[in-house]
C-alpha positions in Angstrom: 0.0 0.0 0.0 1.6 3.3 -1.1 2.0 6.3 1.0 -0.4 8.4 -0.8 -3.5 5.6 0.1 -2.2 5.3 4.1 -2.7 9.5 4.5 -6.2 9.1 2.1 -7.7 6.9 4.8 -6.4 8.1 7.3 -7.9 11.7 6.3 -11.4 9.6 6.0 -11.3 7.8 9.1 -10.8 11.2 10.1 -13.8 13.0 8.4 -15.7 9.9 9.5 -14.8 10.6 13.0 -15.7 14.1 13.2 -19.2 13.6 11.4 -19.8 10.9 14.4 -18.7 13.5 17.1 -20.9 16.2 15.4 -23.9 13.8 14.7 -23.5 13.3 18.7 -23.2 17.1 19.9 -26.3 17.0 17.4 -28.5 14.9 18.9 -27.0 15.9 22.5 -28.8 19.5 21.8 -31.9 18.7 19.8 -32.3 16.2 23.3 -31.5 19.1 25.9 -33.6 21.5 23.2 -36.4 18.7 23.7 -36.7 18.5 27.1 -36.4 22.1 28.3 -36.7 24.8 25.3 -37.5 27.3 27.4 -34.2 27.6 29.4 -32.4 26.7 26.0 -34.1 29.8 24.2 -33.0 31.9 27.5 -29.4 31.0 27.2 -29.3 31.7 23.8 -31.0 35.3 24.6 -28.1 35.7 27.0 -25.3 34.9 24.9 -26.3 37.4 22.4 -26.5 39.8 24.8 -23.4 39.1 26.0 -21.9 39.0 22.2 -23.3 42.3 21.4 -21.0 44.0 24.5 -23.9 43.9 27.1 -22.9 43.1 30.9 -24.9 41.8 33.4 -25.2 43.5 36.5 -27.2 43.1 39.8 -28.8 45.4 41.7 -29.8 44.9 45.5 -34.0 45.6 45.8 -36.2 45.5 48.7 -37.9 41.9 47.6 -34.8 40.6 45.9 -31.9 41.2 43.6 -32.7 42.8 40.4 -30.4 42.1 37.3 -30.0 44.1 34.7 -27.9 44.5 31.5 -26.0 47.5 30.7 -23.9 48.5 27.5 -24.1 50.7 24.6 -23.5 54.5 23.9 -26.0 57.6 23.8 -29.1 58.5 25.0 -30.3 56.1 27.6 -33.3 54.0 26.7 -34.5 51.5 29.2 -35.9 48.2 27.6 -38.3 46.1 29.8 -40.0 42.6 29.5 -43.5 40.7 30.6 -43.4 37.8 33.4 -43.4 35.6 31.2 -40.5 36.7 28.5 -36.2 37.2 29.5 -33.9 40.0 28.7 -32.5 37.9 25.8 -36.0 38.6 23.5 -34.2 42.0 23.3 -31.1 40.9 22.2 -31.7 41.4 18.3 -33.4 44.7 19.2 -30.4 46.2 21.4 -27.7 44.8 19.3 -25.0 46.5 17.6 
């Protein structure tokens, strides 16, 4: 077997390899998707806040802590959200 057909499967087992590990983180988050979309769909909001330059702060209140995210430049416009929604339903809004 020549040289050149050793690295050719080895570069396929390769390839085969990472589709296997991808197929896996695949079904791994249509599963966690699956069985709580909620808290899925509120990370997600999160990490785009967080990729657009947003920082999450807290802030001490009578019946609790509040959090709050803070970032941007200008005018200050204050964005708020129903019980039943998350700070990341504004993260396409308050983007860059």
């Amino acid at each position: 077997m020549s040289q050149t057909n050793r690295r050719r499967k080895a570069w396929v087992r390769f390839l085969l390899w990472g589709l296997v590990v991808l197929a896996l983180f695949l079904v791994a988050a249509a599963a966690s998707f699956w069985r709580r979309p909620l808290s899925v769909l509120e990370a997600m909001g999160r990490f785009g806040l967080r990729s657009s330059g947003f920082t999450r702060l807290t802030l001490a209140a009578p019946r609790g802590p509040l959090v709050y995210w803070r970032g941007g430049a200008g005018n200050t416009v204050i964005l708020l959200h129903g019980a039943n929604d998350y700070a990341g339903a504004w993260a396409k809004v308050a983007g860059p």
